[in-house]
LUMKOLGU-366119 format. One record per residue (C-alpha): residue number from 1; residue in one letter; x, y, z. Coordinates in steps of 0.1 Angstrom, whole numbers, m for minus. Each point is the difference from the previous one (the first is absolute). Example, Ala and Ser with C-alpha at 12.3 -4.5 7.8 and 13.67 -1.06 7.14 Angstrom:
BEGIN
i 1	aa A	u 123	v m45	w 78
i 2	aa S	u 14	v 34	w m7
END
This chain:
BEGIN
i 1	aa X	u m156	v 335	w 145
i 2	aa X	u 36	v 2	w m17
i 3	aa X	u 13	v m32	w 14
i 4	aa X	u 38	v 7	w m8
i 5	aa X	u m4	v 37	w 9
i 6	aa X	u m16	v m15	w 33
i 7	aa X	u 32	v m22	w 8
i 8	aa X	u 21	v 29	w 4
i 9	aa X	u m14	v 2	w 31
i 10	aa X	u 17	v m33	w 11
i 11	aa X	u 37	v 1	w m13
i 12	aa X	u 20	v m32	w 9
i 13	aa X	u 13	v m4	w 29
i 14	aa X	u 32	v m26	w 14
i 15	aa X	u 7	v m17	w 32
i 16	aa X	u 27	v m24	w 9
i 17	aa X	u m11	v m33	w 12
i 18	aa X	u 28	v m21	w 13
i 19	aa X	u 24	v m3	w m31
i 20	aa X	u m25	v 9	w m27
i 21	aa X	u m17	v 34	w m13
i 22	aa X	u m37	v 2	w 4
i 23	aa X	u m22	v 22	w m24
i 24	aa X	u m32	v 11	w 6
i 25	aa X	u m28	v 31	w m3
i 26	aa X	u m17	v 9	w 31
i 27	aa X	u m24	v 24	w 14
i 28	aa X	u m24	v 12	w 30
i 29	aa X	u 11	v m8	w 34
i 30	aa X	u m22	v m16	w 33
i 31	aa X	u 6	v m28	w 21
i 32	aa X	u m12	v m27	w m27
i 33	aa X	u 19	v m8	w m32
i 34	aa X	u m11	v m15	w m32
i 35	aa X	u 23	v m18	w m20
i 36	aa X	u m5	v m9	w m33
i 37	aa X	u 20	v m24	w m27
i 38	aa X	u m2	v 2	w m38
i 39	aa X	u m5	v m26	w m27
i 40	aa X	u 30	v m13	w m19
i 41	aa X	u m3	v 26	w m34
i 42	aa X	u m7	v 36	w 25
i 43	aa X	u 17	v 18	w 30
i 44	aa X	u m3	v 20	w 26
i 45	aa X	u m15	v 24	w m21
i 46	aa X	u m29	v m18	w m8
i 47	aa X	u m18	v 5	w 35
i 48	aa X	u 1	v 38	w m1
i 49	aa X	u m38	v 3	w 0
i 50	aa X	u m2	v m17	w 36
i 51	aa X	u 30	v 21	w 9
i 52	aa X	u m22	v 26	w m8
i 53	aa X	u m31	v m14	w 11
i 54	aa X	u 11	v m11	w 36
i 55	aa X	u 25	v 29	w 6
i 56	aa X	u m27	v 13	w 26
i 57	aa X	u m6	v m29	w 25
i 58	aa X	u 34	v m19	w 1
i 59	aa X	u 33	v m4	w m12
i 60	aa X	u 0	v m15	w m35
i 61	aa X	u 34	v m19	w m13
i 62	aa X	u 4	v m13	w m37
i 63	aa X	u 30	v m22	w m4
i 64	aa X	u 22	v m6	w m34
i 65	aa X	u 8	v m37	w 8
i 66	aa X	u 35	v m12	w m1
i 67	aa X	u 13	v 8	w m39
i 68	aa X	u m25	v 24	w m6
i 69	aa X	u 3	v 39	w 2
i 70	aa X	u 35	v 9	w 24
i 71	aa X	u m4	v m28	w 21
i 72	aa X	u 28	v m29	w 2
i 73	aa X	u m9	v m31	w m22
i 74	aa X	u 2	v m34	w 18
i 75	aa X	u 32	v m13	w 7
i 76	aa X	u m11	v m34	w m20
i 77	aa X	u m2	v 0	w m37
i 78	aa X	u m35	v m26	w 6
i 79	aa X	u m15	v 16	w 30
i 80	aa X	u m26	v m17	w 19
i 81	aa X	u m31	v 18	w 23
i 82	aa X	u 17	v 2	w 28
i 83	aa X	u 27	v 22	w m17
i 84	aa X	u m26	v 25	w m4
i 85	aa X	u m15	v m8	w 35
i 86	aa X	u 34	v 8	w 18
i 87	aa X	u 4	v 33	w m21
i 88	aa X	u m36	v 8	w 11
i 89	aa X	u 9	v m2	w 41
i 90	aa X	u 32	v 15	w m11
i 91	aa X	u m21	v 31	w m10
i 92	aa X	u m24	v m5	w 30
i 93	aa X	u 29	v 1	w 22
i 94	aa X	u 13	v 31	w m11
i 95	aa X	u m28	v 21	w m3
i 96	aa X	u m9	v m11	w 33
i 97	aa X	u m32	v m15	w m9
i 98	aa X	u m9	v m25	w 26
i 99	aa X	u m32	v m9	w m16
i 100	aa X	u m14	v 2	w m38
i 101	aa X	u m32	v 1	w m18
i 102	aa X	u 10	v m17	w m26
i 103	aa X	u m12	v m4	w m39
i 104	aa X	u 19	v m21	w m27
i 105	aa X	u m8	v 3	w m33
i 106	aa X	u 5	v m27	w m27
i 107	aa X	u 35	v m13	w 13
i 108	aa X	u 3	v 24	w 26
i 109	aa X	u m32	v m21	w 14
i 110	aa X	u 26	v m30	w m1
i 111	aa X	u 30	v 22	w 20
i 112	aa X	u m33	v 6	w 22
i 113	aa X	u m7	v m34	w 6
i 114	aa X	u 33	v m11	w 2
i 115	aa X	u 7	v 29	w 29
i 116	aa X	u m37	v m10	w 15
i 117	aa X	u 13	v m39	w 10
i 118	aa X	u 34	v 12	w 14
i 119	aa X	u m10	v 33	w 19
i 120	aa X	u m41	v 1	w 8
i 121	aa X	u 12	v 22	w 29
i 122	aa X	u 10	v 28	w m22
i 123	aa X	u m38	v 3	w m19
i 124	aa X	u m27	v 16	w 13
i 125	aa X	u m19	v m12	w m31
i 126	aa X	u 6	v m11	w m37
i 127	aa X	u m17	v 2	w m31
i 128	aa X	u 13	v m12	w m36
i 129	aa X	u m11	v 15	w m26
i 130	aa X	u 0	v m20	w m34
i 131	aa X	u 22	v m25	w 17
i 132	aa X	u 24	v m26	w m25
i 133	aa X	u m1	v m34	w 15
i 134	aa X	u 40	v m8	w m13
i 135	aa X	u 6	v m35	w m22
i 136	aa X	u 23	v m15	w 23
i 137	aa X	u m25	v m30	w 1
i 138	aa X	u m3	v 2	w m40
i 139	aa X	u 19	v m28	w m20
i 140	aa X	u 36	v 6	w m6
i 141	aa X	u m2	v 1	w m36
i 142	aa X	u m29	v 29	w 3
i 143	aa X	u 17	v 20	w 25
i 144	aa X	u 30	v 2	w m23
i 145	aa X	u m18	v 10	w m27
i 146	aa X	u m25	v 26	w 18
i 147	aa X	u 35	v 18	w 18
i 148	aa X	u 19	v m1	w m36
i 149	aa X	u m25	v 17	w m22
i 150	aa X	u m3	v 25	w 28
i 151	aa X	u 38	v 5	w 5
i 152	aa X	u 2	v 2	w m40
i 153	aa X	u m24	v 22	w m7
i 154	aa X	u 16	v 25	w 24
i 155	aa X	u 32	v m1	w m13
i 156	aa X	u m12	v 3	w m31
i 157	aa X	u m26	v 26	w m1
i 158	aa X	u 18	v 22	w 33
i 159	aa X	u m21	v 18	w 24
i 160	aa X	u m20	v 22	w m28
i 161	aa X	u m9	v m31	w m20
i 162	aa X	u m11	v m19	w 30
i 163	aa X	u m24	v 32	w 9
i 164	aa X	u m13	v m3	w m37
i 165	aa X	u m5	v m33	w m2
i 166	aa X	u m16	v m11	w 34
i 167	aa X	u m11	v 34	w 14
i 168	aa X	u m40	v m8	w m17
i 169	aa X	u 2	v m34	w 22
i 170	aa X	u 2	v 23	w 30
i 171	aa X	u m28	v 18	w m4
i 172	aa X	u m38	v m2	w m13
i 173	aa X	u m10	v 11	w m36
i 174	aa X	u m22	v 27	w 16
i 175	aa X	u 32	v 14	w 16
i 176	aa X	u 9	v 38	w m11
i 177	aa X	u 30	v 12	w m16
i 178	aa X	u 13	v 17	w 28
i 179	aa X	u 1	v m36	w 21
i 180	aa X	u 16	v m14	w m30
i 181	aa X	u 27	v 22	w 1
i 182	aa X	u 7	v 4	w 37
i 183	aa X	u 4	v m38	w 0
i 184	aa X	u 20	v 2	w m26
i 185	aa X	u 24	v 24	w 10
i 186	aa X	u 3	v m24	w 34
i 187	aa X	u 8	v m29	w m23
i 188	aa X	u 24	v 21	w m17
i 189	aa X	u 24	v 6	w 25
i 190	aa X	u 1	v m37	w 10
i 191	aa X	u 41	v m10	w 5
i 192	aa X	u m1	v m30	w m20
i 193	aa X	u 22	v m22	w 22
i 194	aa X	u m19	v 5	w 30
i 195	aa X	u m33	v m9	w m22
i 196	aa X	u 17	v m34	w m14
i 197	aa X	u 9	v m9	w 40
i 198	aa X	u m36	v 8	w 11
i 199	aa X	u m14	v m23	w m30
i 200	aa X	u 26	v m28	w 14
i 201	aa X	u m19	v 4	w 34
i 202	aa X	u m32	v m5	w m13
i 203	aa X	u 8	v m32	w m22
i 204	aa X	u 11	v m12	w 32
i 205	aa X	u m27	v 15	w 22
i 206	aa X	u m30	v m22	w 16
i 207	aa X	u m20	v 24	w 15
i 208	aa X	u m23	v m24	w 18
i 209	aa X	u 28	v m15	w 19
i 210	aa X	u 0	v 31	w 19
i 211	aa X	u m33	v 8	w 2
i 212	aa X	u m6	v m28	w 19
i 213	aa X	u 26	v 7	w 27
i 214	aa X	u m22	v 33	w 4
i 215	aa X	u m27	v 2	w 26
i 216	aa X	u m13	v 37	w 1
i 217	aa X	u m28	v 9	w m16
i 218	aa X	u 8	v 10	w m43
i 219	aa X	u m19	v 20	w m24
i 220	aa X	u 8	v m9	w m35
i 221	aa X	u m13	v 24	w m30
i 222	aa X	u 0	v m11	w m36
i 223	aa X	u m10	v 22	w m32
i 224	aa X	u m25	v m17	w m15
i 225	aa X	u 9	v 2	w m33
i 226	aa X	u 36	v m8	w 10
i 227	aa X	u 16	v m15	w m27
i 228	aa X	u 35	v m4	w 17
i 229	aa X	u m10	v m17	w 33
i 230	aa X	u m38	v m7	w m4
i 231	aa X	u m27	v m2	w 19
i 232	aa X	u 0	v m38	w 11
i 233	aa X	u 38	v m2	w 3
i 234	aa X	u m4	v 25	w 26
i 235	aa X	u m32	v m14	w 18
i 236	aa X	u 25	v m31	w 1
i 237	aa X	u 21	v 23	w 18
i 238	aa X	u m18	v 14	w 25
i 239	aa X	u m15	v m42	w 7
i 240	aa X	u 37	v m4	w 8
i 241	aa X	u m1	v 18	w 30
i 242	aa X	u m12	v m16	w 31
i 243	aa X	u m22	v 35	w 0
i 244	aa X	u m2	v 17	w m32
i 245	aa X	u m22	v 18	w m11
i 246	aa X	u m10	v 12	w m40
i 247	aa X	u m13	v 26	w m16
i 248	aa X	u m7	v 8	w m39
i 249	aa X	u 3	v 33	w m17
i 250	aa X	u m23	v 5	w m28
i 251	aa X	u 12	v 14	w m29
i 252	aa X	u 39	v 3	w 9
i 253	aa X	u 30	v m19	w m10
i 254	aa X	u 34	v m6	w 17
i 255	aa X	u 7	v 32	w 4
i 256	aa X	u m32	v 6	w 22
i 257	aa X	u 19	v 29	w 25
i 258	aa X	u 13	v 15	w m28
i 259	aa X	u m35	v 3	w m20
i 260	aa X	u m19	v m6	w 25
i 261	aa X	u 14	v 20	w 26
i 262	aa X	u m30	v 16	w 18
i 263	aa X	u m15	v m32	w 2
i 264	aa X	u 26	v m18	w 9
i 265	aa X	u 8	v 25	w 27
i 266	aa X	u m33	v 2	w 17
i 267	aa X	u 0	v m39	w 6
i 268	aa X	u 38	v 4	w 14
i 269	aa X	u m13	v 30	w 20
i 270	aa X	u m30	v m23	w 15
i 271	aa X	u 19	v m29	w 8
i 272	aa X	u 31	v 16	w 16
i 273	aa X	u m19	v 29	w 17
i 274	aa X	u 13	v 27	w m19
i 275	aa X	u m17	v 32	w m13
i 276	aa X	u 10	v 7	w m34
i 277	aa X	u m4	v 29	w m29
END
């Protein structure tokens, strides 16, 4: 399968939420919607093998997050989670979506969470995928230093450095070339500014703070060769909730749905009751 052949299927699509322009890919249609978030270096695009996938048995939404793709970066040049959160209900709201199966990836599993404590009315269930636990709770002096070599390596390298440089972390050594380069290209049209706000967030971020506030049930999937957020980070994770739940995937990295993608599907499918392809 030709994944960037595939995504022309799913053009981009906007919505105005409120004050703000909301990007985002969709597909299928049905009384049940599933939502999902990307990880801090992807987009929307990302997710187009469970637009694919799920096209059949529900309505399938991929999000860019504020700053990414056409949609409205926060207001705040140091956003915090519940920026994100906001712009999430925002797009809820406007698509009419009074209830979400939801899946955050990486940081989008911390915009989950963060939407998870303030609206639990609004999720029919929630996986995250990979999640990043945030450093908010890290010293001072090694929060500065983990958010600076990350701003500076953007502006340094732009978006088709960043794709060379980190793009192997996302993925496992037995990945193929045509994964490599669909990632890639995702990584590639990241808008720099929106990336460096998103990276604020996270050295911010304490995902467990949230997780705790969070009483529905919580399946959490980690690649387990996931060298980005690995395997007992996100077991950590999933403890965090009053009822989480983890799961290991052997043999994949962070980018499990992206590699992984008919694995990863058939475990979303069974746990949200959805048929998929």
């Amino acid at each position: 399968m030709n994944l960037i052949a595939l995504l022309d299927k799913y053009p981009p699509r906007t919505v105005q939420g409120g004050s703000r322009t909301l990007s985002y890919r969709e597909s299928g249609k049905g009384p049940r919607t599933l939502v999902l978030l990307h990880g801090v270096g992807t987009d929307s695009a990302s997710w187009v093998q469970q637009l694919d996938a799920f096209a059949s048995s529900c309505r399938v939404i991929a999000w860019d997050a504020p700053g990414y793709g056409a949609s409205t970066p926060p207001a705040s040049s140091e956003p915090v989670a519940t920026d994100y959160a906001d712009a999430l209900l925002a797009l809820l709201d406007a698509l009419d979506i009074p209830q979400a199966l939801l899946v955050g990836q990486s940081l989008g599993a911390i915009m989950a969470s963060a939407f998870a404590a303030r609206h639990p009315e609004r999720i029919e269930k929630l996986v995250l995928t990979g999640p990043a636990a945030g450093y908010g709770d890290a010293d001072p002096a090694e929060r500065s230093e983990r958010l600076n070599a990350r701003v500076k390596q953007m502006n340094e390298l732009g978006p088709a450095g960043m794709a060379a440089s980190r793009g192997a972390a996302m993925l496992s050594e037995q990945a193929g070339e045509e994964v490599r380069d669909f990632m890639g290209a995702c990584q590639q049209r990241l808008n720099p500014a929106g990336y460096i706000q998103a990276v604020q967030m996270l050295s911010s971020a304490v995902i467990a703070r949230d997780a705790a506030r969070y009483a529905a049930p919580v399946l959490v999937l980690s690649g387990a060769i996931d060298k980005v957020t690995p395997p007992a980070s996100c077991q950590a994770i999933a403890q965090s909730f009053p009822c989480g739940a983890y799961r290991a995937l052997p043999g994949l990295g962070h980018g499990s749905y992206v590699e992984g993608a008919a694995h990863v599907n058939a475990i979303l499918g069974a746990y949200f009751g959805l048929a998929g392809k």
